[in-house]
N, CA and C atoms as an extended XYZ file, in Angstrom:
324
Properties=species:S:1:pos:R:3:atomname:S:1:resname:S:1:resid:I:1 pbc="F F F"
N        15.361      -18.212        6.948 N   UNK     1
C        14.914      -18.758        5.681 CA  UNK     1
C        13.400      -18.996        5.686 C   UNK     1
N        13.028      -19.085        6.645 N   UNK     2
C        11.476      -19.994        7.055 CA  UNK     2
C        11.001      -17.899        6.427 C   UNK     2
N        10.883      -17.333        6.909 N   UNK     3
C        10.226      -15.950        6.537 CA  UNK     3
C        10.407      -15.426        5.141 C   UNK     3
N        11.565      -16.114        4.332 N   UNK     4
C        11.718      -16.152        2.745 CA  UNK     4
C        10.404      -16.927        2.220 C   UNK     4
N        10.791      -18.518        2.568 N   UNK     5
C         9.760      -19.174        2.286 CA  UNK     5
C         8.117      -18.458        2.281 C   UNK     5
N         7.786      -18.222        3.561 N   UNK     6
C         6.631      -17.571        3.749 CA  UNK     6
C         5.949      -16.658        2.612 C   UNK     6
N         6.983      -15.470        2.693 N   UNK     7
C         6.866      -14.611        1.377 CA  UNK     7
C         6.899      -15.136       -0.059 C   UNK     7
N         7.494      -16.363       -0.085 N   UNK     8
C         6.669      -17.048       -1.494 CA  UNK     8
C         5.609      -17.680       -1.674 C   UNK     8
N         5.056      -18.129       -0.604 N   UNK     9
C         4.173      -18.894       -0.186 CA  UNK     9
C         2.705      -17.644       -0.329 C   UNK     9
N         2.886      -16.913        0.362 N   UNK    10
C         2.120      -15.056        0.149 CA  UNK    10
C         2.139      -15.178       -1.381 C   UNK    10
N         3.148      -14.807       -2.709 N   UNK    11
C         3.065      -14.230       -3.828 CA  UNK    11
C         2.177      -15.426       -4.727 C   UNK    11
N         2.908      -16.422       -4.471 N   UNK    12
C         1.793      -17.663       -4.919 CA  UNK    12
C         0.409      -17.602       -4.822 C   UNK    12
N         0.121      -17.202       -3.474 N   UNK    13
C        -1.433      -17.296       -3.013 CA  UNK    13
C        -2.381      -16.054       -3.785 C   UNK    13
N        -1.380      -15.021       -3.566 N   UNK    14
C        -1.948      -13.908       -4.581 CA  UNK    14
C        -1.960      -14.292       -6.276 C   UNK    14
N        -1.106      -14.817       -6.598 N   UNK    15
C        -1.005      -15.466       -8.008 CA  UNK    15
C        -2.427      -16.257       -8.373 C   UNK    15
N        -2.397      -17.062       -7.201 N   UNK    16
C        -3.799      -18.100       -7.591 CA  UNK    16
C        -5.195      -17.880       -7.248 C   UNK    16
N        -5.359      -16.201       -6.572 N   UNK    17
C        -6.449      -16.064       -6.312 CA  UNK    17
C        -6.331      -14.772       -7.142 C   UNK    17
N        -5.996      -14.419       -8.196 N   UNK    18
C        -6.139      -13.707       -8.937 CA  UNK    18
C        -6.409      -14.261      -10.541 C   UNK    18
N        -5.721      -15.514      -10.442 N   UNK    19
C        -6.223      -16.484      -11.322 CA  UNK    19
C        -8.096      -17.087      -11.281 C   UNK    19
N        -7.589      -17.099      -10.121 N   UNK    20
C        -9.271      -17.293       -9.353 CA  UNK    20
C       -10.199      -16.566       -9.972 C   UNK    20
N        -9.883      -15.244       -9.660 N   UNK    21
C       -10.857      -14.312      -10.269 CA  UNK    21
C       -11.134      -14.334      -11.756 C   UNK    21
N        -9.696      -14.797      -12.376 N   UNK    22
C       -10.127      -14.257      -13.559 CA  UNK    22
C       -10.480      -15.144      -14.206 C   UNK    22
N       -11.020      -16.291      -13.708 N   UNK    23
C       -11.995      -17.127      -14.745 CA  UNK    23
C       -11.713      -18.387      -14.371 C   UNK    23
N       -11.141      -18.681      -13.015 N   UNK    24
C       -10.511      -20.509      -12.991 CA  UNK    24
C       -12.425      -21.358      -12.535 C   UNK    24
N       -11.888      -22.695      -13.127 N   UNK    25
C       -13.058      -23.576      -13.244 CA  UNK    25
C       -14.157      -22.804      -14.107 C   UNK    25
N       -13.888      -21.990      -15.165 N   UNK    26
C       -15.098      -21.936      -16.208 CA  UNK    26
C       -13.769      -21.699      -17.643 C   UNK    26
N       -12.703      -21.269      -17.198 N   UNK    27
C       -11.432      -21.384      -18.222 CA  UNK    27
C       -10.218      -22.258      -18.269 C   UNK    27
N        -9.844      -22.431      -19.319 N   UNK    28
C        -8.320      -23.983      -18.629 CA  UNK    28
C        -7.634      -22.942      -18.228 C   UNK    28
N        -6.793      -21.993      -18.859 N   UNK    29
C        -5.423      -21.486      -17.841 CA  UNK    29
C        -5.871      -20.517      -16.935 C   UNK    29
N        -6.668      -19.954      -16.537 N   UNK    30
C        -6.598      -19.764      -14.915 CA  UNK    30
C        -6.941      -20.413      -14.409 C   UNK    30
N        -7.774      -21.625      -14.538 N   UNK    31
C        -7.654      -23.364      -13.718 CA  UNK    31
C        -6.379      -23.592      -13.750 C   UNK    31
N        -5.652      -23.971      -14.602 N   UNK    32
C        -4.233      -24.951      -14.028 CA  UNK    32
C        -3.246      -23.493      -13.325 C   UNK    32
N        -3.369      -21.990      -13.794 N   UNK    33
C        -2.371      -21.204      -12.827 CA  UNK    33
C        -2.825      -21.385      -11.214 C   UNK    33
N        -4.336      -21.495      -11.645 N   UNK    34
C        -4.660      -21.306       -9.752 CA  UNK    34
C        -4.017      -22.372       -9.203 C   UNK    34
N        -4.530      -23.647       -9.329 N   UNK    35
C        -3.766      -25.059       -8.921 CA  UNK    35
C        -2.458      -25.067       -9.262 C   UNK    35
N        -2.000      -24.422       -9.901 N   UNK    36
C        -0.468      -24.590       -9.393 CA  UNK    36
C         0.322      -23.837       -8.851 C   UNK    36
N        -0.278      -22.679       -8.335 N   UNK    37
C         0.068      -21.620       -7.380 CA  UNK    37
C        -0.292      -21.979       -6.282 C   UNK    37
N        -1.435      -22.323       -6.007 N   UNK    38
C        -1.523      -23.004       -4.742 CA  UNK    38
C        -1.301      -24.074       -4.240 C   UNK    38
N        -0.546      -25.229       -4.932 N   UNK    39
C         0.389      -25.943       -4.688 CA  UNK    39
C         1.426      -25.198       -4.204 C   UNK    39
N         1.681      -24.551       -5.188 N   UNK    40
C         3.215      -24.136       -4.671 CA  UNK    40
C         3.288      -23.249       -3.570 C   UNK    40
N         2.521      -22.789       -3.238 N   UNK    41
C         2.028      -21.746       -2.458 CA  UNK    41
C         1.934      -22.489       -1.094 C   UNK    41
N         1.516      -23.535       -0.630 N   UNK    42
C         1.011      -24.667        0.189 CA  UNK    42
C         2.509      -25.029        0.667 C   UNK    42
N         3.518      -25.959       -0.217 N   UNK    43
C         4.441      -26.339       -0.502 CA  UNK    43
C         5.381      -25.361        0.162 C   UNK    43
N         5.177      -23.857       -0.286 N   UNK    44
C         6.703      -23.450        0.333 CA  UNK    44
C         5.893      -22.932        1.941 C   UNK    44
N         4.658      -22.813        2.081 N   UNK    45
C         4.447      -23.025        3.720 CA  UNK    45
C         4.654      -23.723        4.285 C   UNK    45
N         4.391      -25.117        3.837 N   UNK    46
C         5.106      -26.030        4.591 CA  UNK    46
C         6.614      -26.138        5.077 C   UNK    46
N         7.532      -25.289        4.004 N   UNK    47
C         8.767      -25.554        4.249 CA  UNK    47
C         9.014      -24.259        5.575 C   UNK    47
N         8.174      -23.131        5.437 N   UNK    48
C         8.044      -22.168        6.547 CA  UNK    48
C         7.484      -22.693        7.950 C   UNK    48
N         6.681      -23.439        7.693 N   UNK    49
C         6.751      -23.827        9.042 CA  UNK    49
C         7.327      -24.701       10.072 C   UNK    49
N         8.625      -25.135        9.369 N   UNK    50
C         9.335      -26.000        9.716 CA  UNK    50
C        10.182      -24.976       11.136 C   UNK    50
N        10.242      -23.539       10.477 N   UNK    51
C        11.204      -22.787       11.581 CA  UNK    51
C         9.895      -21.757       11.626 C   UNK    51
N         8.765      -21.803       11.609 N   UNK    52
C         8.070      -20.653       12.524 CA  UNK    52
C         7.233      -21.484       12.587 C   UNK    52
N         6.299      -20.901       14.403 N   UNK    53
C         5.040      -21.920       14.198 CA  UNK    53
C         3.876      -21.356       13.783 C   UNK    53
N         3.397      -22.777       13.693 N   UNK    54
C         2.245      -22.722       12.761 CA  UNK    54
C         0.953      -21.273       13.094 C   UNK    54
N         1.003      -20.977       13.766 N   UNK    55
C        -0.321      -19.874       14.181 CA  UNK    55
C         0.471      -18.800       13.971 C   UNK    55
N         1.574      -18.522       14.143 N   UNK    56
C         2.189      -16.871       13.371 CA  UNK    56
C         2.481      -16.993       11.564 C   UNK    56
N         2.969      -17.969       11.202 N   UNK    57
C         2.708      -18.428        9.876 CA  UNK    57
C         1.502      -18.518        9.167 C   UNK    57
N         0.356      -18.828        9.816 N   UNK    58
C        -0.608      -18.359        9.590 CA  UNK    58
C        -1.328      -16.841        9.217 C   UNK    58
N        -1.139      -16.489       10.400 N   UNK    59
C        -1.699      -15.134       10.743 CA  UNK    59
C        -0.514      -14.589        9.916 C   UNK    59
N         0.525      -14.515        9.865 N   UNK    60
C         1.323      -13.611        8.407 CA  UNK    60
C         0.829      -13.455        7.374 C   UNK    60
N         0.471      -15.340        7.081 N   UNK    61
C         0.000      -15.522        5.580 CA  UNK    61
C        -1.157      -15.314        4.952 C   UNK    61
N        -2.086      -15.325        6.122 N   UNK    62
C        -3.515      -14.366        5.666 CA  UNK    62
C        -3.672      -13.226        5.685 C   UNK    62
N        -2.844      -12.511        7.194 N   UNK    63
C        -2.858      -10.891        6.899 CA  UNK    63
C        -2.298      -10.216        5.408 C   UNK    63
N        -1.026      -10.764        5.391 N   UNK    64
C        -0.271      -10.289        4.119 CA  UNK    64
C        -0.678      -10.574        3.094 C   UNK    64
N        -1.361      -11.493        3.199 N   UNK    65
C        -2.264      -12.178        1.502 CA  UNK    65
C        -3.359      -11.178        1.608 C   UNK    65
N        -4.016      -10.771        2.498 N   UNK    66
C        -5.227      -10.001        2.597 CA  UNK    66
C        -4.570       -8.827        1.695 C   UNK    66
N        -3.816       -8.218        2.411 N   UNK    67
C        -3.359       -6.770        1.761 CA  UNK    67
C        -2.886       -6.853        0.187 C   UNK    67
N        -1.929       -7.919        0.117 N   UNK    68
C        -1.869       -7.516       -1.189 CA  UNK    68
C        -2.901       -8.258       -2.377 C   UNK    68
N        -4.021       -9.364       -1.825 N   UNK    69
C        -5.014       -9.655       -3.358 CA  UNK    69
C        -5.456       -7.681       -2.940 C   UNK    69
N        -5.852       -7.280       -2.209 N   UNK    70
C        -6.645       -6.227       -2.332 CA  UNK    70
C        -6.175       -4.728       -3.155 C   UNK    70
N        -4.398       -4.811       -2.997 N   UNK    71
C        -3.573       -4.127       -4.207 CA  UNK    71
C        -3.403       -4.010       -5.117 C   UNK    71
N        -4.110       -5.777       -5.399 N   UNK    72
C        -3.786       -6.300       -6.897 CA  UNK    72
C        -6.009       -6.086       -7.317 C   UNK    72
N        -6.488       -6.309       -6.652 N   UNK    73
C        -8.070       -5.564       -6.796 CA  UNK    73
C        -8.137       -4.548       -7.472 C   UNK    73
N        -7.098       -3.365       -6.574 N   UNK    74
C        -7.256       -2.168       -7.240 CA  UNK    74
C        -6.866       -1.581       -8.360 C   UNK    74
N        -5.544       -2.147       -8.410 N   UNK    75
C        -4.586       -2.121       -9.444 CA  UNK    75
C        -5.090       -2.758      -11.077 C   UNK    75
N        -5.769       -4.462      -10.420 N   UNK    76
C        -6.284       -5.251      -11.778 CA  UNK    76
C        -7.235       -4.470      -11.982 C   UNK    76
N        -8.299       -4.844      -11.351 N   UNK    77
C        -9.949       -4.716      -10.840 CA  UNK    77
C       -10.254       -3.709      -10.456 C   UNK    77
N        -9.703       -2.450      -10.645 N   UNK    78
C       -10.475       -1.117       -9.521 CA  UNK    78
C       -11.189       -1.144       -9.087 C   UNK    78
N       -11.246       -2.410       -8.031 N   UNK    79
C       -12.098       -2.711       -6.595 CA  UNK    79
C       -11.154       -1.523       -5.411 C   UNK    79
N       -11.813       -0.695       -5.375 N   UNK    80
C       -11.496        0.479       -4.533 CA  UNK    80
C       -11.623       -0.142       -3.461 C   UNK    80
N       -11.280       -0.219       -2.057 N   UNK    81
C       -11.754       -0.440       -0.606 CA  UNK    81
C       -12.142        0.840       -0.420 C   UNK    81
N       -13.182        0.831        0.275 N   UNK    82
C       -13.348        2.248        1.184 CA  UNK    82
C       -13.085        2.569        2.484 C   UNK    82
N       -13.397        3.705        3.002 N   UNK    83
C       -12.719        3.906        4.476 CA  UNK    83
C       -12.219        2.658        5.595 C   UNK    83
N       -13.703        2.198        6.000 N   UNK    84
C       -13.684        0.847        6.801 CA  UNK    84
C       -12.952        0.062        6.267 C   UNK    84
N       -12.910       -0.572        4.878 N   UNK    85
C       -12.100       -1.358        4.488 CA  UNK    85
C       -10.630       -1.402        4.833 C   UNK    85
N       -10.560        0.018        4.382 N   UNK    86
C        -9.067        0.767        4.754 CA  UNK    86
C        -8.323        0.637        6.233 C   UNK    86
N        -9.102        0.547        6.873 N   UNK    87
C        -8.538        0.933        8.330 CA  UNK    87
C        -9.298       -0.635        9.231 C   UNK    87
N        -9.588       -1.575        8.567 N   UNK    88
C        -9.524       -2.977        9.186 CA  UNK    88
C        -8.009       -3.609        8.451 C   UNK    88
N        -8.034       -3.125        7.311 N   UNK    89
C        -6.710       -3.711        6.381 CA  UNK    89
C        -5.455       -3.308        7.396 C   UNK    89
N        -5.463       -2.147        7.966 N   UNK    90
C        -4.520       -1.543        9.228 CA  UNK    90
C        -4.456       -1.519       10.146 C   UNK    90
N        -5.521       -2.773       10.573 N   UNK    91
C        -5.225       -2.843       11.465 CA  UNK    91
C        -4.705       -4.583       11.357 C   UNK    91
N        -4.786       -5.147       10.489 N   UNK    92
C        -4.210       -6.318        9.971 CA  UNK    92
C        -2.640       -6.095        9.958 C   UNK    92
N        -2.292       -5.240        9.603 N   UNK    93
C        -0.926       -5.010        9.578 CA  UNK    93
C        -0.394       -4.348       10.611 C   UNK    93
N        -1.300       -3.952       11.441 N   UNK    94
C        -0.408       -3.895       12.994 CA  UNK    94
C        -0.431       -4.843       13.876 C   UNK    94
N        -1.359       -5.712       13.334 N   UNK    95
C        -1.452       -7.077       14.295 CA  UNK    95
C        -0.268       -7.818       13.438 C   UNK    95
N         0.169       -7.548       12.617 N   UNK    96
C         0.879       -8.553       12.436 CA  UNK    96
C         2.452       -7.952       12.456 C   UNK    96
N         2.985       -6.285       12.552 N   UNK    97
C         4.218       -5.271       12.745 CA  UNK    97
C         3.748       -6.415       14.980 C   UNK    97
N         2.552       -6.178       15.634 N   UNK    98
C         2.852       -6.455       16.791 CA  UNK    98
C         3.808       -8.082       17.177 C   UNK    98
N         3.235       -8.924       16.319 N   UNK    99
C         3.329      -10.345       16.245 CA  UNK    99
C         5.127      -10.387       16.041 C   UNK    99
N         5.511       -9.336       15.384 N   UNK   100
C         7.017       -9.595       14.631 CA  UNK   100
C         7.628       -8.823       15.988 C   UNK   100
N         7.198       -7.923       16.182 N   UNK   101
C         8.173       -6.872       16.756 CA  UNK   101
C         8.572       -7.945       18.517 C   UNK   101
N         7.057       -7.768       19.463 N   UNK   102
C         6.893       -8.123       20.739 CA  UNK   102
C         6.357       -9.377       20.972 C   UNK   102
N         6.091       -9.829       20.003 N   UNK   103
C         6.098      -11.868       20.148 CA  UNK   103
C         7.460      -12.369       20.151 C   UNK   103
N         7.390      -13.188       21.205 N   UNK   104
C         8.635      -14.543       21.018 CA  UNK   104
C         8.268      -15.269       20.414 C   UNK   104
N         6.809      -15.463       20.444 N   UNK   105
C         6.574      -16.488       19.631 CA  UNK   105
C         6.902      -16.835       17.946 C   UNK   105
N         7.355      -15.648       18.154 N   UNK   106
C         7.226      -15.185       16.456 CA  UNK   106
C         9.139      -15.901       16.037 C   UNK   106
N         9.419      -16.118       16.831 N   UNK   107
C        11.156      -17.091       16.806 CA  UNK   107
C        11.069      -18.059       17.504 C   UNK   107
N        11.543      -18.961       16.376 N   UNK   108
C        11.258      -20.416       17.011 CA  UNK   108
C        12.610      -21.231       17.109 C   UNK   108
C-alpha cells in the first residue's frame, strides 16, 4: 500500500508544480491548486513512509516527479529536453529500476 500511496503523493506533486507554473502567487486558482496538491501530496507521503523508508521514498519521489513534471513540460509547455537532459532523466530511472529491483532496503 505504502508504494500506492507514494504514486499519489508523485501525481499531486506534478499537479502542484504545474499549477506552479502556470501562474500560482500572481493568480488565485493556481495558488490554492498548488497548496492543495501539495498538501495532499505531503500527506499521502507521509502515509508512504510509514512502510518504506524514508531515503527510498524520497529518491522515488523526486526521481519520478522529475520525469513526469518534464512530460507534462513537453506535452503543456513544449519545453523539449535535449540530449543531456535526456539521458540524466535515464539515468534517474535506473537509479531508481536499481533501488526497486537489488535494494532490501527498498522493503521494509
Amino acid at each position: 500500500m505504502g508504494y500506492f500511496y507514494l504514486a499519489l503523493a508523485i501525481i499531486m506533486e506534478a499537479v502542484a508544480m504545474t499549477a506552479l507554473k502556470s501562474g500560482a502567487f500572481s493568480k488565485l486558482l493556481p495558488t490554492l491548486i498548488m497548496s492543495t496538491a501539495y498538501g495532499i501530496s505531503f500527506y499521502f507521503m507521509l502515509l508512504a513512509l510509514k512502510t518504506i523508508p524514508m531515503g527510498v521514498t524520497y529518491a522515488i519521489w523526486a526521481g519520478v516527479g522529475i520525469i513526469l513534471i518534464a512530460i507534462i513540460g513537453v506535452v503543456r509547455y513544449q519545453e523539449i529536453p535535449d540530449l543531456a537532459a535526456l539521458i540524466g532523466m535515464g539515468f534517474i530511472i535506473l537509479g531508481i529500476v536499481i533501488i526497486r529491483v537489488f535494494s532490501n532496503t527498498a522493503i521494509h
